[in-house]
C-alpha positions as CSV (number, residue, x, y, z in Angstrom):
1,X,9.7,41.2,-29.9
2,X,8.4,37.7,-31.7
3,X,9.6,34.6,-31.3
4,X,11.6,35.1,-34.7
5,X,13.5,38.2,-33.2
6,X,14.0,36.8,-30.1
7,X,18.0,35.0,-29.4
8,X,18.0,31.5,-30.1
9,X,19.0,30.4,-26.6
10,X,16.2,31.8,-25.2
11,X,14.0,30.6,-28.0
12,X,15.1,27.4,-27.0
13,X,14.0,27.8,-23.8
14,X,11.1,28.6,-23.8
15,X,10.3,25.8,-26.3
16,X,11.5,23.5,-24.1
17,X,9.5,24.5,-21.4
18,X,6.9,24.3,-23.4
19,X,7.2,20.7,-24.6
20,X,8.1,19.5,-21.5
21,X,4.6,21.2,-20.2
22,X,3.0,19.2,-23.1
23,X,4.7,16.3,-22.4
24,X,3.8,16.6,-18.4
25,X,0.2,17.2,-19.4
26,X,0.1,14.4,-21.8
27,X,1.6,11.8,-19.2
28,X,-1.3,13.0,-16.7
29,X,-4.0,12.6,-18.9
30,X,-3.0,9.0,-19.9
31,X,-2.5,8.5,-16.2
32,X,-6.0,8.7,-15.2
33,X,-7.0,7.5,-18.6
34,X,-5.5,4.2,-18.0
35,X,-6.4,3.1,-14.9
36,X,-10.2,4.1,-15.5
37,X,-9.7,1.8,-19.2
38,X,-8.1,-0.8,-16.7
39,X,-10.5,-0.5,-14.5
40,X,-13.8,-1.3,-16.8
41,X,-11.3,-4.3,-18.5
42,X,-11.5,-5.6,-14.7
43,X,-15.0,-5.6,-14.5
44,X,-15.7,-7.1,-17.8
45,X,-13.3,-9.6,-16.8
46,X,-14.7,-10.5,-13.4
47,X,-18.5,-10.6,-15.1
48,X,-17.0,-13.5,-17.1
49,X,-16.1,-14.8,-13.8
50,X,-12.1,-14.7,-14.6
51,X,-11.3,-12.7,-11.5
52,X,-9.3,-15.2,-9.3
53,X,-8.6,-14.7,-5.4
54,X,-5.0,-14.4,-6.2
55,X,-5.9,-11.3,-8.2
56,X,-8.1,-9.7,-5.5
57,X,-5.5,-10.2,-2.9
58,X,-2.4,-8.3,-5.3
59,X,-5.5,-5.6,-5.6
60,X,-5.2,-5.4,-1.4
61,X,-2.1,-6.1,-0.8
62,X,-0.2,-3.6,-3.2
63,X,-3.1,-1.0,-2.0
64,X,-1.8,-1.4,1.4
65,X,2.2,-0.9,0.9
66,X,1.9,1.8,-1.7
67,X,-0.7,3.6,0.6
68,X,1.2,3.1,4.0
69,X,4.3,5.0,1.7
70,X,2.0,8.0,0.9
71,X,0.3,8.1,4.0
72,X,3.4,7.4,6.8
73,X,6.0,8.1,4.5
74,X,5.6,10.8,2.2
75,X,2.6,12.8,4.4
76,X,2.9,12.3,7.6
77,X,6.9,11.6,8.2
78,X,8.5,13.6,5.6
79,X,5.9,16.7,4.3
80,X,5.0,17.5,8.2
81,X,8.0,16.2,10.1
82,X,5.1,14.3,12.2
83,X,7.7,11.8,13.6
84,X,11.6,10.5,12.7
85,X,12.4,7.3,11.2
86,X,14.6,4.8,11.6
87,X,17.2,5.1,8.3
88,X,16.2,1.5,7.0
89,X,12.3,2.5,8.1
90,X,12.8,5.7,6.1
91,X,14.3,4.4,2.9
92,X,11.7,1.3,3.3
93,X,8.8,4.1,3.7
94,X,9.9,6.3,0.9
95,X,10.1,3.6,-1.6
96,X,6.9,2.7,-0.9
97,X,5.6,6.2,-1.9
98,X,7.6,6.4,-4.9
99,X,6.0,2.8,-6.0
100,X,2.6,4.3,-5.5
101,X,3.1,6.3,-8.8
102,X,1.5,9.7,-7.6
103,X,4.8,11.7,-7.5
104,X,8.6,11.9,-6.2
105,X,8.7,12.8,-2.7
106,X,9.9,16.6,-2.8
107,X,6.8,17.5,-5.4
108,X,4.9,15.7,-3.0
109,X,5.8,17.6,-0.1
110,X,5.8,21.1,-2.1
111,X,2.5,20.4,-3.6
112,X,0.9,19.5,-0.1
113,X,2.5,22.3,1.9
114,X,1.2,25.5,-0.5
115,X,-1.9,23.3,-0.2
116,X,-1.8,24.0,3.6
117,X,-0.4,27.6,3.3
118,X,-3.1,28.9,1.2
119,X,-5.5,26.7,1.9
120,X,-8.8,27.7,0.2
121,X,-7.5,30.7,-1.0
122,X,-6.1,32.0,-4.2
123,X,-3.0,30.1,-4.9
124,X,-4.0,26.7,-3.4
125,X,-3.4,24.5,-5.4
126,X,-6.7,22.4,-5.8
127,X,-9.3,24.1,-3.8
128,X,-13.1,23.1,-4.4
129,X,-13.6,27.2,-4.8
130,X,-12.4,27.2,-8.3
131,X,-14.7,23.5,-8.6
132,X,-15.2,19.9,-7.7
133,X,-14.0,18.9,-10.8
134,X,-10.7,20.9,-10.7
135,X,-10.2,20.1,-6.8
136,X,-10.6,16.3,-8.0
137,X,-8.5,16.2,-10.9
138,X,-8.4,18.8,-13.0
139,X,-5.5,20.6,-11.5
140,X,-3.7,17.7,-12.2
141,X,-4.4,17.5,-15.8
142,X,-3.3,20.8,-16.2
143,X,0.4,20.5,-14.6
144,X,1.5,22.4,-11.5
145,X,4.6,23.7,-10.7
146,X,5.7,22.4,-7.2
147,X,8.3,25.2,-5.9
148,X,10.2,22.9,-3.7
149,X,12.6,26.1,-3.0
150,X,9.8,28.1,-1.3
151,X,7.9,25.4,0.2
152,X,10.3,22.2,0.7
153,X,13.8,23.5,0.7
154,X,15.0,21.8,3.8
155,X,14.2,18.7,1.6
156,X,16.5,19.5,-1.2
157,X,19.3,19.0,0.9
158,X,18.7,15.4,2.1
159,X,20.8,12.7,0.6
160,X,17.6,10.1,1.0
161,X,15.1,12.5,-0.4
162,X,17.1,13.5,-3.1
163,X,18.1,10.0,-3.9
164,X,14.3,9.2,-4.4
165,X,13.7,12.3,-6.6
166,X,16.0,10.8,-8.9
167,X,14.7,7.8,-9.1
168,X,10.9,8.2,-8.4
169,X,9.8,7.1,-11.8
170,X,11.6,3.8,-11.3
171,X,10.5,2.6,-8.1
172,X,7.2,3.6,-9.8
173,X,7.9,1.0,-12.4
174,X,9.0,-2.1,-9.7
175,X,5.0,-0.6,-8.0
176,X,3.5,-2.4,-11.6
177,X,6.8,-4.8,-12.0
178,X,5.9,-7.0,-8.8
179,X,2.4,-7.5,-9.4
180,X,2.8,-8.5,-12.8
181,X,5.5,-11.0,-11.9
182,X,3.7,-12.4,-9.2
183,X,0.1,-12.9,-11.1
184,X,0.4,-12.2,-14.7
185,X,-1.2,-9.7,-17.3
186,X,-4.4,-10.4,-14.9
187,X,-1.8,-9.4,-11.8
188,X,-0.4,-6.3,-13.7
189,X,-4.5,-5.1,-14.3
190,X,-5.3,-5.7,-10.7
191,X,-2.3,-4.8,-8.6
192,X,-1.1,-2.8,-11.1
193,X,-3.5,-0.5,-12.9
194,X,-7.1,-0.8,-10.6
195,X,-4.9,-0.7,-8.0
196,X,-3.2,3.2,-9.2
197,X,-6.7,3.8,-9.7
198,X,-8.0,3.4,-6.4
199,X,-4.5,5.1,-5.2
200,X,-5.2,8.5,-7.6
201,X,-9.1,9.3,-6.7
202,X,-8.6,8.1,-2.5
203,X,-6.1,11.0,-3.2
204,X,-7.7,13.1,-5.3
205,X,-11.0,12.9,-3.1
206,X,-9.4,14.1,0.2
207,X,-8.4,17.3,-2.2
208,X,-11.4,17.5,-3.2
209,X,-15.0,15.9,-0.9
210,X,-13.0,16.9,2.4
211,X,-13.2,19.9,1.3
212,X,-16.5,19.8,0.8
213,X,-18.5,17.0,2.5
214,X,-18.2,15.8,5.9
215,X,-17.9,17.2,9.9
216,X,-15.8,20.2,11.1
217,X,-14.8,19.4,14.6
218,X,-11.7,22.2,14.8
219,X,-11.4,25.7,13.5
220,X,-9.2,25.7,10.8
221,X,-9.8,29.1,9.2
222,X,-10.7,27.0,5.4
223,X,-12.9,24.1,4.7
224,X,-11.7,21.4,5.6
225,X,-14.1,18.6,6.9
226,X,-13.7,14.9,8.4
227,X,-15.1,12.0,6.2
228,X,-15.3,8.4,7.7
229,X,-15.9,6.7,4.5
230,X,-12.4,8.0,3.2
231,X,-10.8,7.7,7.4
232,X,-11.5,4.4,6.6
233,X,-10.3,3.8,2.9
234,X,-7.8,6.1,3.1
235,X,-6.2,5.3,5.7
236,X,-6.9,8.1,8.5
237,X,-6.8,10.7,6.1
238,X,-10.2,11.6,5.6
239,X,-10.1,12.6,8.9
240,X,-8.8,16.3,7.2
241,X,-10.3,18.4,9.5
242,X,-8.2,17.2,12.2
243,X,-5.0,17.3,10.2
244,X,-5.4,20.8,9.1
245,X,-6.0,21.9,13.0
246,X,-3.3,20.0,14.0
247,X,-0.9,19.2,10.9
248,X,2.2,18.1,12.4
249,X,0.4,15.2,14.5
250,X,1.3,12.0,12.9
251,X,-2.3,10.7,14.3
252,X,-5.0,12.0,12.7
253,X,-8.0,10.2,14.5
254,X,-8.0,12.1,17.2
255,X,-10.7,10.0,18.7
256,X,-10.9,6.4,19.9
257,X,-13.8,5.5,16.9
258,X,-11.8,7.5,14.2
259,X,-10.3,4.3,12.4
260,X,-6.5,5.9,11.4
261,X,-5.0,3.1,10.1
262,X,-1.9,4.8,9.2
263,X,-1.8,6.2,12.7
264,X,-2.0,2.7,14.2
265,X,1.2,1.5,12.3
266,X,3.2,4.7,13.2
267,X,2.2,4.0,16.7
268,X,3.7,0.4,16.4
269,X,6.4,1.7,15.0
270,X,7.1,3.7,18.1
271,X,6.3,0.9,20.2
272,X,9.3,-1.4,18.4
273,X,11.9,1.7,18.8
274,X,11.9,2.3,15.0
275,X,10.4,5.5,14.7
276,X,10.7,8.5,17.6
277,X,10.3,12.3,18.4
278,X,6.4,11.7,17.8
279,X,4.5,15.4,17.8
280,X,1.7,15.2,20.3
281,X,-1.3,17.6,20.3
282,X,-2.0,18.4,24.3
283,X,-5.6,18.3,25.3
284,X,-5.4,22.1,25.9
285,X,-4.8,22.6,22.4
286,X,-8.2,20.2,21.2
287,X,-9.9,21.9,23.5
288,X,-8.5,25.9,21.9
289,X,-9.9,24.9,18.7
290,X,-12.5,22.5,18.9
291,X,-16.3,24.5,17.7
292,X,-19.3,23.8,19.5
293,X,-22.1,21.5,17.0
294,X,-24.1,25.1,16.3
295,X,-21.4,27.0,14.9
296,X,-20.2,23.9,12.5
297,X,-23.0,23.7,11.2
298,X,-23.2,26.5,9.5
């Protein structure tokens, strides 16, 4: 049947799916268009020696918050149920990942989990097997439907969560609004748009070189590897090996010279009552899945 003989309600269905497939696409290309733009306008501007400290500091500072809200909030307390949260710790923590631009927090959680269910296999969603440059970005450019009902349905039902999918996009907008009000158009490029684009390819990287590059320490059944340079940058999630041995462990430097900076603030959370129920990984369960140097390196 064409499109012609086909009834008009499902005509318009399928058209709408369609633009808002175009317009999904479109919106991902521009952001990762942008923030490269922005961040070649930053350079030019700092050459001419027009980069002030105040500038630098939005760059770190936003960084920091919009990162702890990915890495605490979104990952490690809400996708894997790592630890609980104190309400005003939770909402405070969620906002943070919603500012950070990369998505609401039920896609988020979706996304990550059929990540972890089908890890490099057919179906994951951006697996280094179908290439670097698709496990980077690519899949994002493309769209990807999330299935929160197969994946994240527990999520659907939480008043917070919920609350945050409806207003991701805005909190999204206050993550450009502060720096901007605080430093300018020169605030808005720095702890605005360099700043997304640091967030996006830290991101995008663990998708794609930790699946690559780096150490195997556990058996994990996919390819998964540990990277210091992105421990470090990202926060303690480079260390990816570890989290896909052990997901549900809010810590993932699982040894004393693994910098996990995101670990280290959920730990003083803990410390100052505000966040509890912390999963622990027992030595005897390191030790079940830890590989001997010879057979990593294979």
């Amino acid at each position: 049947m064409s499109v012609g003989d086909a009834p008009a309600a499902v005509w318009r269905t399928s058209w709408g799916a369609r633009l808002a497939l175009y317009l999904e696409r479109t919106a991902n290309l521009l952001g990762v268009i942008l923030p490269a733009v922005a961040v070649v306008v930053a350079a030019v501007l700092t050459w001419k020696h027009l980069t002030t400290t105040r500038d630098l500091v939005l760059l770190a500072v936003m960084y920091l918050v919009t990162a702890v809200g990915l890495t605490v909030g979104f990952h490690r307390m809400l996708t894997h149920r790592g630890f609980e949260a104190q309400p005003a710790v939770r909402f405070v923590l969620l906002a943070l990942g919603c500012m950070a631009g990369m998505s609401d927090p039920v896609s988020f959680a979706a996304t990550h989990l059929r990540h972890h269910a089908r890890s490099d296999r057919r179906g994951d969603p951006h697996s280094p097997a179908d290439g670097m440059f698709h496990a980077h970005v690519g899949w994002f450019l493309m769209g990807f439907e999330a299935d929160p009902q197969t994946y994240a349905r527990w999520l659907l039902a939480d008043p917070m969560v919920r609350f945050f999918r409806r207003t991701a996009w805005y909190w999204t907008a206050v993550g450009f609004a502060i720096p901007f009000a605080i430093g300018g158009w020169t605030g808005l490029l720095w702890g605005g748009w360099v700043r997304y684009f640091l967030t996006i390819h830290v991101t995008f990287s663990i998708n794609s070189i930790c699946h690559r590059f780096g150490r195997v320490d556990f058996e994990t059944g996919d390819n998964s590897r540990n990277e210091w340079v992105l421990g470090v940058v990202g926060l303690g999630e480079g260390w990816h090996n570890n989290h896909h041995a052990f997901p549900r462990s809010p810590f993932h430097g699982l040894r004393w010279w693994q910098i996990d900076i995101a670990g280290y603030i959920i730990a003083g959370l803990a410390r100052l009552g505000l966040a509890h129920n912390l999963y622990r990984v027992s030595p005897d369960a390191r030790l079940a899945r830890r590989v001997v140097r010879a057979q990593a390196a294979r």
